[in-house]
C-alpha positions in Angstrom: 105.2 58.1 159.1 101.5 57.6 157.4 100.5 60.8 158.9 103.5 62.6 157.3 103.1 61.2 154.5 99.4 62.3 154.4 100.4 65.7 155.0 102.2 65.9 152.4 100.1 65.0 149.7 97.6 67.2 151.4 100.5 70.4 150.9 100.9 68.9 147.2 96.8 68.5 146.4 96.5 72.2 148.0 99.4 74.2 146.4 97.9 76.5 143.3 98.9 75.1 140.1 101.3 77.1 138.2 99.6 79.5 135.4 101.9 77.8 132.1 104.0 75.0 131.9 107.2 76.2 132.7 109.6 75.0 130.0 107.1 73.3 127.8 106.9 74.0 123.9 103.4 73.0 123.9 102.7 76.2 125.6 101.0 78.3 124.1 99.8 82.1 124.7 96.9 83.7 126.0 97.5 86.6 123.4 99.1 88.1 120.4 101.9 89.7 120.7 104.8 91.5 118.5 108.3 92.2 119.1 110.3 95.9 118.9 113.3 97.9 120.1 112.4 100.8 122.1 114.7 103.5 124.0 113.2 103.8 127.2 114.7 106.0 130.0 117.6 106.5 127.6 118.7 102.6 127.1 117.6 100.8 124.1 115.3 97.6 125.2 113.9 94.9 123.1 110.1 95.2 123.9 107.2 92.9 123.9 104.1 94.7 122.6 100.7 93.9 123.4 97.7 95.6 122.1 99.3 97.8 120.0 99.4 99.9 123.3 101.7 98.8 126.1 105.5 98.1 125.8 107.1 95.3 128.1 110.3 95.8 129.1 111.4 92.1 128.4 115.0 92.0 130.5 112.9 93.8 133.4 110.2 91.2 133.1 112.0 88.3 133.2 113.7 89.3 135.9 110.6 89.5 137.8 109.3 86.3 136.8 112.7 84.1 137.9 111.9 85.4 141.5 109.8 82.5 141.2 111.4 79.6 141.3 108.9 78.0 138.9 111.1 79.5 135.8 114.0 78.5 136.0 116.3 81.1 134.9 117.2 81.6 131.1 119.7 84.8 129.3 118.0 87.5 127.8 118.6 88.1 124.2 121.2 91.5 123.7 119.6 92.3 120.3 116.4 91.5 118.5 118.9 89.3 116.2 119.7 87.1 118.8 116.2 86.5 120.2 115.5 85.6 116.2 118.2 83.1 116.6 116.9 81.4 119.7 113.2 81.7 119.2 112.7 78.3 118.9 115.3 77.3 121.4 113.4 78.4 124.4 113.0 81.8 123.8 109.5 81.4 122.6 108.3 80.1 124.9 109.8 82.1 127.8 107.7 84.6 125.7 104.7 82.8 126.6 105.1 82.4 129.8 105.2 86.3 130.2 102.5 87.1 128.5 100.3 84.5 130.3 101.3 85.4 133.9 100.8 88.9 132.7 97.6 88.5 131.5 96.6 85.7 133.9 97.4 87.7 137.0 95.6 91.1 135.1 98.4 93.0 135.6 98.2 95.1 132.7 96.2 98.1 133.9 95.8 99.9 136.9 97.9 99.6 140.0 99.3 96.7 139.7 100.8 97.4 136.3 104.5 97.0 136.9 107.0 99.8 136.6 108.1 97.7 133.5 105.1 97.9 131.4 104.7 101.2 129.8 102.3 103.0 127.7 103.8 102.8 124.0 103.6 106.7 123.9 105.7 107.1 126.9 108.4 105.0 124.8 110.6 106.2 121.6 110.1 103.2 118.8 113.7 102.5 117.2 113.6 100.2 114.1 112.8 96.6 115.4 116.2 95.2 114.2 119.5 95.6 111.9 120.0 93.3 109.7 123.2 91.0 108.6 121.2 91.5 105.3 118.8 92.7 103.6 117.5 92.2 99.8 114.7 93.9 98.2 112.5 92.8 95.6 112.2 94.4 92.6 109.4 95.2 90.3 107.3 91.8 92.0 103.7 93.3 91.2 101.9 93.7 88.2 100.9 97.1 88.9 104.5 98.3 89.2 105.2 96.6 85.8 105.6 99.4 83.0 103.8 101.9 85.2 105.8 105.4 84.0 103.9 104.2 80.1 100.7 105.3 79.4 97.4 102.6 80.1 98.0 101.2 76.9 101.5 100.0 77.7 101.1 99.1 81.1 98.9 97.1 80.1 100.6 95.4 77.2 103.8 94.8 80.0 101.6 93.2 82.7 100.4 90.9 79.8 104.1 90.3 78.4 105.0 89.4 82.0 102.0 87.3 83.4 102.9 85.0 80.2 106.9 84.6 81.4 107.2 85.7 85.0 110.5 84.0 84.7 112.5 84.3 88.1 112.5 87.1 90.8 115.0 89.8 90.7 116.6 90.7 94.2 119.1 93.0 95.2 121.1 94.2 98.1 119.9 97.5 100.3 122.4 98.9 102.5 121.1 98.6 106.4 123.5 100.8 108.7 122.6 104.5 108.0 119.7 103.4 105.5 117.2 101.9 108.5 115.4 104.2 110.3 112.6 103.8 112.9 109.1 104.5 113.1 108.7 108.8 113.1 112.3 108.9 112.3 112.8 111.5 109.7 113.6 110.6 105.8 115.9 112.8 104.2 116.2 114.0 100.8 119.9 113.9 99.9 121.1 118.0 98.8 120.6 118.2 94.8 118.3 114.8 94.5 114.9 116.3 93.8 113.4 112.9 92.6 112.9 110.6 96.0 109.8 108.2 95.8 108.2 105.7 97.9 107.5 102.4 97.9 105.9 100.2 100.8 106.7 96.6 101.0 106.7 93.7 103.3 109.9 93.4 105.4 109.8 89.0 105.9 112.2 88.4 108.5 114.1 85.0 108.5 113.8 83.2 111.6 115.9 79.9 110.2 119.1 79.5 108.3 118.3 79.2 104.9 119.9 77.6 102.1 118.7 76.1 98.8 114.9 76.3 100.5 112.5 75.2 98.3 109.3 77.7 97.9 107.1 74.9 99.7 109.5 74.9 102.8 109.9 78.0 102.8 107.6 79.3 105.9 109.4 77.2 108.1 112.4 79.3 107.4 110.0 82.8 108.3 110.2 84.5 111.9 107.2 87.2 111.2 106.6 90.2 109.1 107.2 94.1 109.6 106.4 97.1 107.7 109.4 98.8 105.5 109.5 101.5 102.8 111.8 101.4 99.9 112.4 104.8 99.9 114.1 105.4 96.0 116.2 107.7 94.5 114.7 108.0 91.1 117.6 110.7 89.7 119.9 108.3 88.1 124.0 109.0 87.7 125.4 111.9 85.3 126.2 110.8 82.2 130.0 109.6 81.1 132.2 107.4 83.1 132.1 103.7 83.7 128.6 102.4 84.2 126.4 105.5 83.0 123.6 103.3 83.1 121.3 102.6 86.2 123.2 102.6 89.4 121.7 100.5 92.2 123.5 102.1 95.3 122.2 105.6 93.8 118.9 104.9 93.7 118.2 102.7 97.0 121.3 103.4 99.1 121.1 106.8 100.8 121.0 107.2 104.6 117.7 106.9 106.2 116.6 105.0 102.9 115.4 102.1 104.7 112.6 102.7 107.1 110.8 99.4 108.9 108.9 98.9 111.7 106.9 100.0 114.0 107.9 96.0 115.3 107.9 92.7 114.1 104.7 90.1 114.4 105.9 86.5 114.9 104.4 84.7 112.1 102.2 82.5 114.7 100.0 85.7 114.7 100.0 87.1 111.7 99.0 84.0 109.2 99.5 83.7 105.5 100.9 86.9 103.7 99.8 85.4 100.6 95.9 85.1 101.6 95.5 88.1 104.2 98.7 90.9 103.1 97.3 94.5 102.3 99.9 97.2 102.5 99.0 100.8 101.4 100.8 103.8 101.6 99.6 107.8 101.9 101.7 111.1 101.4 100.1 113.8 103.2 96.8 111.7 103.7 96.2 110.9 100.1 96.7 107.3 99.4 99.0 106.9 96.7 99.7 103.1 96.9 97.2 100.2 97.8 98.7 96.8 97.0 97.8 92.9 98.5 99.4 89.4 97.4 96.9 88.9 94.4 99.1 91.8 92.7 102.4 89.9 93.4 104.2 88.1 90.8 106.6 85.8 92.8 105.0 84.7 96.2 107.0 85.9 99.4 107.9 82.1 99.3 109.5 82.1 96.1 111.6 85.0 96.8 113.1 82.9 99.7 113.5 80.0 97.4 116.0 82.3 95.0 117.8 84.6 97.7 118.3 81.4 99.1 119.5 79.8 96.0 122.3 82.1 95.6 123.3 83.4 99.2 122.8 81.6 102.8 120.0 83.4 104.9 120.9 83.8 108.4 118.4 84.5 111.2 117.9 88.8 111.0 118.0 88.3 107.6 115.1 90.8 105.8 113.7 89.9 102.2 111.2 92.8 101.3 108.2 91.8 98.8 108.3 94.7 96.6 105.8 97.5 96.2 103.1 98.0 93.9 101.9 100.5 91.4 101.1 104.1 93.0 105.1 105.2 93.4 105.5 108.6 92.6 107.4 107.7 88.9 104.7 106.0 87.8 100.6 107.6 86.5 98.6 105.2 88.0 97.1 107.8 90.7 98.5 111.6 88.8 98.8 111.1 85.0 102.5 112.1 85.9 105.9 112.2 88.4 105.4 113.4 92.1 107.7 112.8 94.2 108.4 113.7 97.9 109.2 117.2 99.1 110.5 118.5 102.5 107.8 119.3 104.7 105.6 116.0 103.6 104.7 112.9 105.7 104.8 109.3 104.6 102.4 107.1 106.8 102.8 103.3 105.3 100.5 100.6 106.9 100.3 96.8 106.7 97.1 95.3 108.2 97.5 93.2 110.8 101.1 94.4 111.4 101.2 98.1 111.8 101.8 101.7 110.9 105.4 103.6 109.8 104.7 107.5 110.2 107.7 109.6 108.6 108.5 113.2 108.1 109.9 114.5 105.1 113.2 116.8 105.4 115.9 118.2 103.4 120.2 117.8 104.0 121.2 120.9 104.7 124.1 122.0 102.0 127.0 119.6 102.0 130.7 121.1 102.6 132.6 121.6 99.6 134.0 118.7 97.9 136.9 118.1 94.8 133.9 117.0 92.2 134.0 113.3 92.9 130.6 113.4 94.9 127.1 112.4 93.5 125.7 115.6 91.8 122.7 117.5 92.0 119.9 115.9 89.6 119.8 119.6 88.0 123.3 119.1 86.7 122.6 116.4 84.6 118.0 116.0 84.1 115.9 118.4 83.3 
């Protein structure tokens, strides 16, 4: 019996310790990493990205890793929503664990790369996620306060509002047929001749949220992605009910809503209120250049009053806002510019990534009875 017994420790003392704890969340991992949606070979995958340069199938991987019977076996998120919603209820660190066997075994390059892992150029990027919601900031930077006046009046409105912020205004942006992916083509809508651009910073809720104070608010955060609040500037024809502004005109048109290239877990990314800088260019000449000195309500604030009126559900996106440099305002021409067919938007956040979009026009529409949203022309000179 004492020499089975020695053998047996001797198997235990010699077997080679796993590479993580398997099922710990004190595990930690080995790199960075950020989360997208990808079509590869024609199905649409959640990916895990490494390096800005390879794509890991995650279904595919995780099958591979339960062959060993370290891990035990866990379900695979269906949507980039759901692994949101169970991020910190094991998902995390199942991500971990990937990423550490990958790396620890240096199976990223050469031949032991699995079929799995594949060059992000050999992939199509879809937008990261769709939204149950999505609310926008609006006018939350100094530089976007007053900016169609002249230096004079910009100037006296950035003053007028440093001395009463008062509370941020949100609103709603339509996500199915507005949210696009990364070199997914913006349209201009037949007859609106005044679309403009506005980078933000998509915040993606990773907790239900309600009544969050501003400081608890990044516990409520999941990470940060790259969106464009791509704007209708053309207003509604005169007469009617509500000749005014019109919200749904001026943000909701299809493909309205780009965001991407993926999402960066907010373990890796830090403080968007020390480190954000989000710039936009239109045809390689930088039009916007904005960072969280410029914002008026902090990204935590904004959750503190979406949350105050509406509950925030995992998948939920609050954008920032943008800052001056749109095509309305003067601060880069002395006067309006906005986006023609033909152009391309490229729209980076440091640390995050880079949304590349062509520029197209609708073909002509099909006849309608006159109830349809006109042609700017009709009504603007």
């Amino acid at each position: 019996m004492r020499g089975i017994a020695v053998l047996l420790a001797l198997v235990v003392l010699g077997a080679p310790a796993p590479a993580s704890a398997q099922g710990d969340p004190s595990v930690t991992s080995v790199e960075p990493f950020k989360l997208g949606t990808f079509d590869i070979a024609g199905d649409q995958r959640i990916g895990v990205v490494l390096r800005d340069a390879l794509v890991i199938d995650l279904a595919a991987a995780n099958r591979a890793l339960e062959r060993d019977p370290a891990y035990p076996p866990i379900p695979m998120p269906g949507t980039m929503v759901d692994l949101i919603g169970r991020y910190e209820y094991g998902m995390r660190t199942r991500l971990y664990e990937l990423v550490n066997h990958l790396v620890g075994a240096n199976r990223l390059t050469g031949p032991q790369r699995p079929s799995w892992v594949h060059p992000l150029g050999e992939v199509d990027t879809l937008a990261p996620l769709m939204p149950g919601k999505m609310l926008n900031a609006a006018v939350n930077f100094y530089t976007h306060v007053g900016e169609t006046g002249t230096a004079e009046e910009q100037k006296k409105a950035e003053a007028e509002r440093r001395a009463k912020r008062g509370v941020p205004y949100l609103f709603l942006k339509p996500t199915r047929g507005a949210i696009v992916g990364d070199g997914d083509e913006v349209v201009i809508p037949s007859g609106r001749d005044r679309i403009d651009w506005e980078v933000e910073l998509g915040i993606v809720i990773g907790r239900t949220a309600k009544y969050v104070p501003a400081t608890e608010a990044a516990e409520h955060i999941f990470g940060y992605m790259v969106t464009i609040d791509v704007s209708d500037r053309g207003g509604r024809p005169p007469g009617g009910f509500g000749s005014g502004s019109d919200w749904f005109v001026g943000k909701g048109h299809d493909t309205f809503a780009p965001m991407g290239p993926w999402i960066v877990p907010k373990e890796f990314y830090g403080d968007p209120m020390t480190r954000l800088r989000q710039t936009l260019s239109v045809d390689g000449k930088l039009m916007q250049e904005g960072g969280a000195a410029d914002m008026i309500h902090s990204i935590y604030e904004l959750i503190e009053y979406g949350s105050s009126i509406i509950t925030l559900f995992p998948g939920d996106v609050i954008n920032n806002g943008t800052s001056g440099g749109t095509g309305m305002g003067q601060a880069y021409r002395g006067e309006e510019r906005f986006l023609k067919p033909g152009e391309k938007m490229v729209a980076t956040i440091d640390g995050i990534g880079t949304l590349t979009l062509p520029v197209v026009a609708e073909p002509a529409p099909p006849p309608g009875t006159g109830s349809r949203l006109p042609a700017v022309s009709s009504y603007r000179k």
